[in-house]
ZAMARGU-4260 file (C-alpha; in steps of 0.2 Angstrom, whole numbers, plus 5000, padded with zeros to 4 digits):
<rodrens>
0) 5934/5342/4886 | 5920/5333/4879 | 5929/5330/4864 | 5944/5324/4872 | 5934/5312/4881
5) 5924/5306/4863 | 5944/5303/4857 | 5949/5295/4872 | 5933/5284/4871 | 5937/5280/4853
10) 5956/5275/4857 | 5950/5265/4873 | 5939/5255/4860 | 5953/5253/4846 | 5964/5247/4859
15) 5952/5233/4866 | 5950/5225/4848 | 5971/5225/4848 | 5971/5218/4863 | 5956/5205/4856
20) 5967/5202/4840 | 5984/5202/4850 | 5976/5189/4861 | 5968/5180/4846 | 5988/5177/4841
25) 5997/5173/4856 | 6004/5159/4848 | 6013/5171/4836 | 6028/5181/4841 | 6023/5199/4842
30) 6039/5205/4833 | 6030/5198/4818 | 6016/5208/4819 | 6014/5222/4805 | 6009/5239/4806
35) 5997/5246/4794 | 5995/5264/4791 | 5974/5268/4783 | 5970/5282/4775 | 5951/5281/4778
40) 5939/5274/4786 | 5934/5262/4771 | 5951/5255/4774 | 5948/5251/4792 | 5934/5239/4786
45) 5945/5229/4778 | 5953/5226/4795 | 5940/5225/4807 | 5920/5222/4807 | 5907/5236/4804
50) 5898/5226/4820 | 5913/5231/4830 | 5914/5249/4824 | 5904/5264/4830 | 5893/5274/4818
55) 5905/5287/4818 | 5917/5275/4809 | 5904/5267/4799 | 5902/5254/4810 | 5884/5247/4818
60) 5889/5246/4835 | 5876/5256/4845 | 5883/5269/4860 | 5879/5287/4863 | 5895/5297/4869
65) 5886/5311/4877 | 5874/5300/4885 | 5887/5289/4893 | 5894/5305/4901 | 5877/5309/4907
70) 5874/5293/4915 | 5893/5293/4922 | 5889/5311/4930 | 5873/5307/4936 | 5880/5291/4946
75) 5894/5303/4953 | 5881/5314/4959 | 5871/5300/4965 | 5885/5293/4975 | 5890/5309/4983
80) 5872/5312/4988 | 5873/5294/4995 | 5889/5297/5006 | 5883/5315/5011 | 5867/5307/5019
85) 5872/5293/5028 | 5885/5307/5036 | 5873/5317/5040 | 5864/5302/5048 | 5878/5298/5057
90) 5882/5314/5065 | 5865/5315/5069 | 5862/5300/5077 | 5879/5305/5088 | 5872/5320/5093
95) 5855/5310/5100 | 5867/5299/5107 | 5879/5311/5117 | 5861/5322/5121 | 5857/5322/5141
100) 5840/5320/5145 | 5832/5339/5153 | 5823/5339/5170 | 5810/5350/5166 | 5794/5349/5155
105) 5797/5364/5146 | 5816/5358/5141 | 5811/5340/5138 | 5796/5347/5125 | 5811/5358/5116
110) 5821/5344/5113 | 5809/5332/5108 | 5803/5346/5096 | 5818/5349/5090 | 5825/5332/5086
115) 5808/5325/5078 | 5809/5343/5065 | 5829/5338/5063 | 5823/5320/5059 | 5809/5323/5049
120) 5820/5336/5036 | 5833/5319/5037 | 5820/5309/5031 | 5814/5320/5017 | 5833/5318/5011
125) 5833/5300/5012 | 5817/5301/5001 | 5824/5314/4988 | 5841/5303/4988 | 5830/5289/4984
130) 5819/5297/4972 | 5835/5302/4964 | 5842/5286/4963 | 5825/5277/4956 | 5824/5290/4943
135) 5841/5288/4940 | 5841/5268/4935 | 5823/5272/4926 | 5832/5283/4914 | 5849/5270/4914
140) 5833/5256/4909 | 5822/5267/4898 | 5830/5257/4880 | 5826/5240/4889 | 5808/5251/4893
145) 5804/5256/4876 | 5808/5241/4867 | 5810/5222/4873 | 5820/5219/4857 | 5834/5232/4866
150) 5846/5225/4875 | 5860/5235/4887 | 5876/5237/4883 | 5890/5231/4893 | 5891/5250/4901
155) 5872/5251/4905 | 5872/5236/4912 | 5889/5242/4925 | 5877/5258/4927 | 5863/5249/4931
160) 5872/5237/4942 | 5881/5253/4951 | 5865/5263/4954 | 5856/5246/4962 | 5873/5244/4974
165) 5869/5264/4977 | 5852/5259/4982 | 5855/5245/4993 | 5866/5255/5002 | 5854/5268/5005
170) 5841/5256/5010 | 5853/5250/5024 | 5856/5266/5032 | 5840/5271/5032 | 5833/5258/5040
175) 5848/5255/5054 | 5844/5276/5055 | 5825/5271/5058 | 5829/5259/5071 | 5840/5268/5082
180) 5827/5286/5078 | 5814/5275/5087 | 5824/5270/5101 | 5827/5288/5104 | 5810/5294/5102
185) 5802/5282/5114 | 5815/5287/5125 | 5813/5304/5124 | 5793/5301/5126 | 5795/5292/5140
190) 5808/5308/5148 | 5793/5317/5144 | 5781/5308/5152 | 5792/5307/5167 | 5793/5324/5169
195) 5774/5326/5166 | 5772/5316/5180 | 5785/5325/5193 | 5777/5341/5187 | 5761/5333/5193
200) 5768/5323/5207 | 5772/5340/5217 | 5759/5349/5211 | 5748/5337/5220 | 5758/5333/5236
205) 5760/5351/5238 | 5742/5352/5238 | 5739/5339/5248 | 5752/5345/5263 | 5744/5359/5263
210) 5728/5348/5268 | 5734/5340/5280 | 5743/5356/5288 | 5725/5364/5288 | 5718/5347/5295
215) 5732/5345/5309 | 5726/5364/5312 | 5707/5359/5316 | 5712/5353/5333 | 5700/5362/5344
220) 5685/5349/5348 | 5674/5362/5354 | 5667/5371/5368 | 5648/5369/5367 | 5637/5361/5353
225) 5633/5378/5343 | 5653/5376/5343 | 5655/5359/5339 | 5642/5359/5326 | 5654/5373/5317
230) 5669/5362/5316 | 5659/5349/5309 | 5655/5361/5296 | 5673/5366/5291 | 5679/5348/5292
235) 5666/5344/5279 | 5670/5358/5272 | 5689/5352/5271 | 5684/5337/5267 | 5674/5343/5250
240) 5687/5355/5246 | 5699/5340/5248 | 5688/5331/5236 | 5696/5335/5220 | 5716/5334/5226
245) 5711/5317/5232 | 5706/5313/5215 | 5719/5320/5206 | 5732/5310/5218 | 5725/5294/5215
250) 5723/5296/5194 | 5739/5300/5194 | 5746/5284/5205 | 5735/5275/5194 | 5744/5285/5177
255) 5761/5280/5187 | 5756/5262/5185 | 5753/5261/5169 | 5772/5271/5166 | 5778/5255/5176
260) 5769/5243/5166 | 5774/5251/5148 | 5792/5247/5153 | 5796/5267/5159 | 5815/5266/5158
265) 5813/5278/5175 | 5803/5264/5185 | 5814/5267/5202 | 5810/5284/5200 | 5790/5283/5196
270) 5785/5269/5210 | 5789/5277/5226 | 5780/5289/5222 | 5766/5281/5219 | 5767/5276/5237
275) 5769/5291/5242 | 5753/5297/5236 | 5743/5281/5240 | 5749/5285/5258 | 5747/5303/5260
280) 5727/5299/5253 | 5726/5287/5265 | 5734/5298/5281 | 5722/5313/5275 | 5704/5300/5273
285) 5710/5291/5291 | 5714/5309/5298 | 5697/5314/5292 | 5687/5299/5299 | 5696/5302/5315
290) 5691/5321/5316 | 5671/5315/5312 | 5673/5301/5328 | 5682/5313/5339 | 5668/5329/5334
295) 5655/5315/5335 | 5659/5310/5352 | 5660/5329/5358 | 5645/5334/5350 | 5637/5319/5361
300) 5646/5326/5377 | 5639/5343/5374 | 5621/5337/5368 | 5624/5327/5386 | 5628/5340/5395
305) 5617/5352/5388 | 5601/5342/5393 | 5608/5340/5409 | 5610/5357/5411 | 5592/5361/5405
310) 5585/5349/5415 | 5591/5357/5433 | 5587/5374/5426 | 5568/5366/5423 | 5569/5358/5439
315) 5575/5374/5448 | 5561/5382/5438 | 5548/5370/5444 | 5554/5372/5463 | 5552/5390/5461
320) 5538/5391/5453 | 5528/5380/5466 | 5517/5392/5475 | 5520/5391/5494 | 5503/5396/5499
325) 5497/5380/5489 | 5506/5368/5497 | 5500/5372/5512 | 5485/5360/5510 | 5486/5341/5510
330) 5480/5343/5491 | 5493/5355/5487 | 5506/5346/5496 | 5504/5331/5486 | 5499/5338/5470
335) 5515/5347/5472 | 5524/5330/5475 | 5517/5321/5461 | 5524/5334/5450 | 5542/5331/5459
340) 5538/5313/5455 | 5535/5315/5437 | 5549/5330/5434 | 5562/5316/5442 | 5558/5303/5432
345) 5565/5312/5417 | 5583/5313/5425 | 5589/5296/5415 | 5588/5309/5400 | 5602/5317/5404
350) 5612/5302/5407 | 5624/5309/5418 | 5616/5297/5435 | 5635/5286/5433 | 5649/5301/5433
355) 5662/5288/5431 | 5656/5278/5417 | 5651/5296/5410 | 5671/5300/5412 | 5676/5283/5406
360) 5666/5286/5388 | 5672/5301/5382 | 5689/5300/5392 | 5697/5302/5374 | 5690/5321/5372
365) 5691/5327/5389 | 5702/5341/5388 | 5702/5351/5407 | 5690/5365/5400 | 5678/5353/5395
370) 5681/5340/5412 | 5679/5357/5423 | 5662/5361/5415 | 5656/5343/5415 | 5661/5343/5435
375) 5652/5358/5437 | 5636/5351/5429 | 5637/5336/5440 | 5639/5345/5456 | 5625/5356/5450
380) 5613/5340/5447 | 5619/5335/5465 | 5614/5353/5472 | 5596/5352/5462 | 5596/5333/5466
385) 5598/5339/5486 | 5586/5352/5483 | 5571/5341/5476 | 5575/5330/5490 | 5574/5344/5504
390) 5556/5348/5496 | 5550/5332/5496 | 5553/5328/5512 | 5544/5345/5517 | 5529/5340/5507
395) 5527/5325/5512 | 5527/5329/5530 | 5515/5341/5525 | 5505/5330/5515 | 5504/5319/5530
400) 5496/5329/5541 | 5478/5338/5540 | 5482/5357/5542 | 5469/5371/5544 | 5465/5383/5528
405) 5478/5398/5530 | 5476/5413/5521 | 5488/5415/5509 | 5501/5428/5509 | 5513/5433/5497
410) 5531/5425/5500 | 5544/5437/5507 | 5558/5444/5495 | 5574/5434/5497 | 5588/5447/5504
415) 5604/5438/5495 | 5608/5440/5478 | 5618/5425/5479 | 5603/5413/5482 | 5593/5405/5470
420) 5581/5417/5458 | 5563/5409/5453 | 5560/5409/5434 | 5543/5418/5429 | 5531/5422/5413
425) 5536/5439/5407 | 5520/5453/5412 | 5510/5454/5397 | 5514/5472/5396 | 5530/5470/5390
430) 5529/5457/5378 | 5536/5465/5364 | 5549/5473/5376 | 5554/5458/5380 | 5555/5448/5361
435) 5569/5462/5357 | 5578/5462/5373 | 5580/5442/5371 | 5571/5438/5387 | 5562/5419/5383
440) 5544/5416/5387 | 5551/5408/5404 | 5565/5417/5410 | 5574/5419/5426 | 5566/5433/5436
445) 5574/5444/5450 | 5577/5437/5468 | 5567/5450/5474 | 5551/5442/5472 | 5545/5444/5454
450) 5534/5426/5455 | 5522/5438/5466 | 5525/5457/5459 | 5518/5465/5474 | 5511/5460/5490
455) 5489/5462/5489 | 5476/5458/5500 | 5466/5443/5493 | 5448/5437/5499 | 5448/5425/5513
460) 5448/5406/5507 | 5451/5413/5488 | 5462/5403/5479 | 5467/5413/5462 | 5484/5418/5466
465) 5478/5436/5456 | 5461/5442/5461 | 5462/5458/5473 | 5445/5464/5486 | 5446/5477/5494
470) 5463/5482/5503 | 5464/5483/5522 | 5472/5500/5531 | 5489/5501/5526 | 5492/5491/5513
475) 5500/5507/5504 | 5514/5505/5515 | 5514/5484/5511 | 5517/5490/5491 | 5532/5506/5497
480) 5538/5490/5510 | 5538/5479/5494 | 5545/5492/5481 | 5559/5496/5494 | 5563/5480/5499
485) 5564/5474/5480 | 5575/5488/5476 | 5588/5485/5488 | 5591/5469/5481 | 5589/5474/5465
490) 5606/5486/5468 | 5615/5474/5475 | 5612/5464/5461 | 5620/5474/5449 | 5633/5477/5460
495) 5636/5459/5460 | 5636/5458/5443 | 5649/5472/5442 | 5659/5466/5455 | 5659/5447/5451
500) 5659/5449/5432 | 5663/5466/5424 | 5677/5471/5436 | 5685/5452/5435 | 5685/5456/5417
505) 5702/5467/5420 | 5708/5454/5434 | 5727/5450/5429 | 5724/5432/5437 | 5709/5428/5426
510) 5715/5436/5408 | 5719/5418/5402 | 5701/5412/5403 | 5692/5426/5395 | 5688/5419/5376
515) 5696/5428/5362 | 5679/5432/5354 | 5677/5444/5371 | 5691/5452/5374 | 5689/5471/5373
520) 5669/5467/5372 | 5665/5472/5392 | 5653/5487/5385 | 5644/5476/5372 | 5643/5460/5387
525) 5637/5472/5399 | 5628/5488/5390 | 5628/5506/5402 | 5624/5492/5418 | 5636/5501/5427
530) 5627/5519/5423 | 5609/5511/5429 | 5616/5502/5445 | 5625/5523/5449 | 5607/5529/5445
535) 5598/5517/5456 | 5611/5516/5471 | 5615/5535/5473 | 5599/5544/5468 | 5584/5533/5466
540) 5585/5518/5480 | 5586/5535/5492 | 5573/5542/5485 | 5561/5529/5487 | 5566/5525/5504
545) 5561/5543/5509 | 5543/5539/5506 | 5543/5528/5520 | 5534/5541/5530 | 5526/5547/5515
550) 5520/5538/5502 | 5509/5552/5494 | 5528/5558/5489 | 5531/5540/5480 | 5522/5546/5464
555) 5534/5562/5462 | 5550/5552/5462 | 5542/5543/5448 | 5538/5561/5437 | 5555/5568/5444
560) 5566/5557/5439 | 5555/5553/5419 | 5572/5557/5413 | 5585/5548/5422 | 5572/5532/5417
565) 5575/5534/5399 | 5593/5525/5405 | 5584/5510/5401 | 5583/5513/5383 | 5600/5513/5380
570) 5601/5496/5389 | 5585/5487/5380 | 5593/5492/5364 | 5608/5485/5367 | 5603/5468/5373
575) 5603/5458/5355 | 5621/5463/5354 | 5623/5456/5373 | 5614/5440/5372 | 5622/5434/5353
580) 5642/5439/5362 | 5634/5428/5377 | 5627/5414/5367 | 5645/5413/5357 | 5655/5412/5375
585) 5643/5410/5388 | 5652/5391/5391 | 5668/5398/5395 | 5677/5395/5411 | 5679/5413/5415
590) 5661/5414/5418 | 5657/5398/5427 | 5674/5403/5438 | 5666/5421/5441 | 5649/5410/5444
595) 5658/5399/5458 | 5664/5415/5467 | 5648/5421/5469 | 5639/5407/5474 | 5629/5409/5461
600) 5614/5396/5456 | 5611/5403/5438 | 5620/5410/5427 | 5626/5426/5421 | 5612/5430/5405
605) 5599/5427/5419 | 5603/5444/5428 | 5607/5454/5414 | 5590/5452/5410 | 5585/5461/5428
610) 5586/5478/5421 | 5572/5474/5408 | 5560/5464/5420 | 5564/5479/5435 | 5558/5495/5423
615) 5542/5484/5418 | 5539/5481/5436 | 5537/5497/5442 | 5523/5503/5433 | 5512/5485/5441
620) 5519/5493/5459 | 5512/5510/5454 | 5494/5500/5446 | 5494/5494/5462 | 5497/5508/5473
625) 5482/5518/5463 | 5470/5503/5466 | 5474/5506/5484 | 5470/5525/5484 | 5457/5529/5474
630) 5447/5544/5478 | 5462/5548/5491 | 5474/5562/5487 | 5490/5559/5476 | 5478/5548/5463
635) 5481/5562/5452 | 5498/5561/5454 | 5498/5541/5454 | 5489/5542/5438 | 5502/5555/5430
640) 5517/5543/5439 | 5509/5528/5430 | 5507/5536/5414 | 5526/5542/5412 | 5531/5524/5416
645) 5519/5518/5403 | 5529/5531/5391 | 5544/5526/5395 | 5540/5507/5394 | 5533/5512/5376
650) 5546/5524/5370 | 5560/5509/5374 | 5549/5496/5366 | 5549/5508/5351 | 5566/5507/5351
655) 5570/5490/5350 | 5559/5491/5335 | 5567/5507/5328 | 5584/5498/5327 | 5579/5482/5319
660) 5575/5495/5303 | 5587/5489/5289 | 5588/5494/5273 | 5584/5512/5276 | 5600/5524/5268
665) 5597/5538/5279 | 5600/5544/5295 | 5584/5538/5309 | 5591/5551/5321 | 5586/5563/5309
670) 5570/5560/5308 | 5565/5566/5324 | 5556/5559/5340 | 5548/5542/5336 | 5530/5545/5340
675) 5521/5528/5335 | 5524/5512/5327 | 5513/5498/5323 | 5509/5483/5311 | 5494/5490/5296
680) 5486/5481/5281 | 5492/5493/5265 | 5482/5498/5249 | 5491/5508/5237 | 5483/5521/5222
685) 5497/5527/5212 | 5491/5541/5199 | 5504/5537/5186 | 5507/5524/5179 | 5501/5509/5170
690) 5482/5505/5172 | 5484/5485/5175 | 5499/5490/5191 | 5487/5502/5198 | 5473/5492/5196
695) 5485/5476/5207 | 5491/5490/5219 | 5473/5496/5220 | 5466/5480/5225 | 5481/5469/5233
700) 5484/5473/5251 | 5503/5472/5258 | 5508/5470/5279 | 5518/5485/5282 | 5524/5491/5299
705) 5523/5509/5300 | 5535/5522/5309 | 5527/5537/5312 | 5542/5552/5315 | 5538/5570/5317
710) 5547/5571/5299 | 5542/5558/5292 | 5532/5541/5287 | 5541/5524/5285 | 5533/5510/5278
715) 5543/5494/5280 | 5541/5476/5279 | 5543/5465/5295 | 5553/5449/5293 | 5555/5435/5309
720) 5571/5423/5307 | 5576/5410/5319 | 5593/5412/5324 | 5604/5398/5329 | 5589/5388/5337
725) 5584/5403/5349 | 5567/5413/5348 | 5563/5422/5332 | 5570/5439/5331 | 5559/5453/5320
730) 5569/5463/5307 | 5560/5478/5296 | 5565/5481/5280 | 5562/5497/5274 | 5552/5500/5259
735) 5545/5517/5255 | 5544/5534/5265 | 5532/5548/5264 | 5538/5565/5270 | 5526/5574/5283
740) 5527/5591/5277 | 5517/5585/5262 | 5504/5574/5267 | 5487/5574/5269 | 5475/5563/5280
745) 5458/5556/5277 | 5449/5549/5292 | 5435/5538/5284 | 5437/5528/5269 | 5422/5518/5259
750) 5412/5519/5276 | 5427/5507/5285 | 5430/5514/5303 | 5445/5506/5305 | 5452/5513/5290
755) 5462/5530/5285 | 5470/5537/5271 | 5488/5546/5269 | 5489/5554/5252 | 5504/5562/5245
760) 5508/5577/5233 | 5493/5582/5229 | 5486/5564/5229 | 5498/5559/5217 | 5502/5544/5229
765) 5488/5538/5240 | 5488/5524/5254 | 5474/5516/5262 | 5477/5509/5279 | 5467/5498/5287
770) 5471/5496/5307 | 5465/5479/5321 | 5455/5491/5328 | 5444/5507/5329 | 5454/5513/5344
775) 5472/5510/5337 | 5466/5519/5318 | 5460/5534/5330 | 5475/5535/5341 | 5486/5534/5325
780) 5475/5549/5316 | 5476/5559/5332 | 5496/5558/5333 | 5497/5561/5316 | 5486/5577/5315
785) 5497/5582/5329 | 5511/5582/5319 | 5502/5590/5306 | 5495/5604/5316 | 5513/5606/5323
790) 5521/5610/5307 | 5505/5621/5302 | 5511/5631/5318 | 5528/5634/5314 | 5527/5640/5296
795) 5514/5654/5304
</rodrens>
């Protein structure tokens, strides 16, 4: 093929010098023209000159057969490569064209992948078409290249002149591909974005309804200020948990923005809802500062309330606790008054003198709950208000006029549980008792008298309300008067508090005001009440009223019935539980409705705590009684009497402690009978062991409170937390135990008399324990070797 090209080249070339020559003689007919046959190529030179001849026919005329083939292929390919890119450009930029736009992040990120790898692989053809053309033209060029003298010929030149047209084009379609591929891009960007943004968008708004379902949720504005002071703490907590979706809402409003402001093709779609999380921001913070104001102003009314509250129970307090015999001088009339005076003068701090304007303040909050407590407290400042007035116009009748000395006589009991009880101190003898029973320092005492425990005979003109002489002739049957008296009221009492509260608990008609957070909770509220008030009406209040004629019989009913007694353990042990369910709903209209049937000045947590101040009174009564009748017969019995009350006052007193043990794995029932507990300062001497910690244990003493079992020793730390703004309630956390089958005892230590020491296998463990007192380390040694001497016993 080649060769029939060189041939075909060589007759092309022949053919152009006739046409040259026949050109050259146009003037002369063409008939004329003769026809001359050459043998070689010598005789061509006599015809036409070497300059237009090839080499190949002895001529000098330069031109390379097989390289103008090359250069004509090469241009071909070049051309084709041309045409086949800019299709491909143009079907691709169709297919961009005619592509719909996703609605999801996922899809949107395909496609943008997608075209940007297709576009990158068309622009690495458009280089390698380019590449191929320059490289192309540089080899068309490379004679010019190598010598200046060269010149093209008329072909190269065409070539070069192709190859640059070639070129051009390309250039063109590249850059009209360029400018639509960024069109696109951006375009595809921006979707991206867009979808970014909805993604975002509901993320957020999700979040954000939520909020403000929970918040539309909070709408309970409290029943009491322990109450209050809770919902103030989970709307700050909302709000802190709302913190972050706030945050998030308004960046991305503000990334919304700037979409707008960089031309986002999708603006119609982008601004409304940047409004809508502006708003929804907005709604939730207003929502918010609305929630504090309306909280704010109930924890106000409560606070109000509250104080109003404490102040008539102070008031009635202070009425009650005004002696009657020392108001019956001119002195103690207007002593007495002056402390009215001075007690009525804190009343503005209530602030509860205008009802109306009170109402009018907080009319926005005033649910019917909260306006039938705050009517009750206002008709109760009225009754205590009516009250003060009453006394003061007794005193001062009495202060106006000079009356002769009486001799003072304890104030008879009140007979109807539904009149107001005097608040007294607790007995000293049942301090502890009454820390883990709940009872405060000044509690409401029972109506049966408990501001003067029993009746005694005082010295004539002696004004200390607690110094006894010598009794007069019967004044046995004053204390059996006294203890039956008390009693009676005491029953019915309880069984007014299990009529008027405990049994309304079931009432149909009343269901609907019982608090959630006391349903099915009758037995915690109200402990075995119901089995003490059985004990008490049906056995003992007999009992007791059978010594009437026979007081010598009164000590017996006491040592009879130790066991029944022990009722009051249960009872003392379940108090914590009562008074933390009555400090959660002791507001509640179910109580304050059960408290208006009853006629009822105070409250129900004032006689739950009868049981406690009645089994601490008895043994005062029995002190009394054996004062009377010393040297008399029965004293022995008295004496036995007293000292089984005494047991039972300390065996329920070591319960409440017993069950403030935490930490301890085991079972305290198995341990067997708690036989002593008490507060020590604790050495320890451990045999094993590094020198430097026994040496620290040796010599560092550590407050334990011990519980002495019959099978066993627990040492445990006591620990006093305030709870909710109430007294401090002790707890013991176990630390260590010691079993008594394998300790010893040692009574003196180092010459100390208040000190003993426990040791353990073998003196492997030692404790040195140093007691407040002589008498408490000797009572502690003798229980213990009681325990020891038991167990001696029953392994003979």
């Amino acid at each position: 093929n080649l060769q029939w090209s060189y041939l075909l080249r060589q007759t092309q070339i022949l053919g152009a010098m006739v046409e040259r020559l026949v050109i050259s003689l146009s003037p002369v007919c063409l008939d004329s023209f003769q026809i001359i046959m050459l043998n070689s190529v010598s005789d061509l030179h006599g015809y036409i000159d070497k300059s237009q001849l090839t080499r190949e026919l002895g001529g000098t005329l330069e031109y390379g057969h097989s390289q103008w083939i090359h250069h004509r292929t090469a241009i071909e390919n070049f051309a084709m490569t041309v045409k086949t890119t800019a299709q491909m450009l143009q079907t691709f930029g169709t297919d961009l064209a005619e592509t719909e736009l996703p609605n999801d992040v996922q899809c949107t990120e395909e496609l943008l992948s997608s075209h940007t790898d297709h576009h990158s692989k068309l622009k690495d053809e458009l280089k390698l078409a380019v590449k191929q053309g320059a490289t192309l033209l540089t080899c068309i060029r490379e004679p010019v290249t190598r010598s200046a003298n060269c010149k093209l010929s008329p072909d190269e030149l065409e070539n070069v002149a192709t190859v640059e047209r070639l070129l051009a084009q390309l250039d063109e379609t590249e850059k009209a591909f360029d400018q639509f591929w960024t069109k696109h891009h951006l375009k595809l960007e921006q979707c991206l974005q867009l979808r970014h943004f909805e993604h975002d968008f509901r993320e957020v708004k999700l979040t954000l309804d939520n909020l403000m379902e929970t918040q539309a949720g909070f709408a309970d504005i409290g029943d009491s200020v322990a109450r209050v002071e809770n919902l103030l703490k989970e709307q700050k907590h909302l709000e802190e948990k709302g913190q972050e979706p706030l945050e998030k809402a308004q960046s991305l409003a503000l990334h919304g923005e700037q979409l707008i402001q960089n031309n986002h093709y999708a603006v119609d779609s982008i601004r409304p809802k940047c409004v809508e999380l502006r708003r929804i921001c907005d709604d939730f913070t207003n929502e918010t500062k609305k929630k504090y104001d309306i909280l704010g102003k109930s924890l106000e009314l409560h606070k109000q309330l509250d104080k109003a509250s404490q102040w008539c129970e102070a008031g009635i307090y202070l009425l009650a606790s005004q002696a009657v015999d020392k108001c019956q001088s001119q002195e103690g009339a207007e002593t007495a008054l002056v402390e009215i005076e001075k007690f009525l003068v804190t009343a503005k701090e209530h602030q509860l003198s205008n009802p109306k304007e009170f109402y009018n303040q907080f009319d926005m909050i005033l649910t019917p709950e909260i306006k039938a407590n705050a009517q009750r407290i206002v008709q109760k400042l009225e009754d205590v208000q009516e009250m003060f007035d009453k006394r003061q116009v007794s005193l001062k009748k009495l202060a106006a006029k000079q009356t002769r000395p009486v001799q003072p006589v304890a104030p008879h009991p009140e007979s109807s549980p539904k009149r107001a009880s005097p608040k007294i101190t607790r007995p000293a003898a049942v301090e502890n008792l009454g820390q883990f029973c709940g009872a405060p320092g000044r509690g409401p005492a029972a109506q049966n008298g408990n501001h003067a425990l029993v009746p005694t005979c005082r010295a004539q003109g002696d004004k200390s309300a607690g110094s006894l002489v010598t009794c007069k002739p019967h004044t046995q049957d004053h204390i059996i008067n006294e203890l039956i008296e008390t009693e009676r009221v005491y029953v019915e009492e309880l069984q007014s508090i299990i009529e008027g509260y405990a049994s309304e608990m079931d009432n149909p008609n009343l269901v609907h005001l019982i608090p959630s957070a006391l349903q099915n909770k009758k037995e915690i509220l109200f402990g075995n009440l119901p089995e003490i008030y059985d004990f008490h009406n049906r056995i003992f209040l007999k009992e007791i009223e059978n010594c009437i004629e026979n007081p010598e019989l009164l000590a017996r009913c006491f040592l009879k019935r130790k066991e029944d007694l022990q009722i009051y353990e249960k009872y003392c042990q379940n108090k914590p539980r009562s008074e933390a369910l009555w400090r959660q709903c002791g507001d509640s209209i179910f109580f304050q409705e059960c408290q208006r049937k009853l006629d009822h000045k105070l409250s129900l947590d004032a006689y739950l705590l009868k049981p406690v101040q009645r089994i601490t009174k008895y043994q005062l009564l029995l002190k009394e009684m054996l004062k009377c009748s010393k040297n008399s017969e029965g004293t022995a019995e008295l004496e036995e009497a007293l000292a089984t009350m005494l047991d039972i006052i300390k065996s329920v007193n070591d319960s409440m402690h017993q069950i403030a043990i935490t930490g301890y794995e085991g079972d305290v029932g198995e341990l067997g009978k708690l036989l002593m507990q008490g507060s020590f300062n604790v050495w320890t001497d451990h045999k094993k062991g590094h020198n430097k910690v026994k040496d620290l244990a040796r010599f560092k003493p550590m407050q334990r409170h011990l519980f002495l079992y019959t099978k066993m020793l627990l040492f445990c730390k006591k620990r006093e937390e305030n709870t909710d703004g109430h007294e401090k309630t002790a707890s013991y956390s176990f630390k260590n135990s010691l079993k008594m089958s394998t300790v010893g005892i040692t009574e003196n230590v180092k010459g100390d008399n208040k000190k003993f020491e426990i040791w353990y296998n073998g003196r492997e463990e030692v404790y040195i324990i140093q007691a407040s007192s002589v008498e408490l380390k000797n009572t502690w040694i003798s229980e213990i070797r009681k325990v020891l001497t038991g167990q001696l016993e029953a392994c003979r």
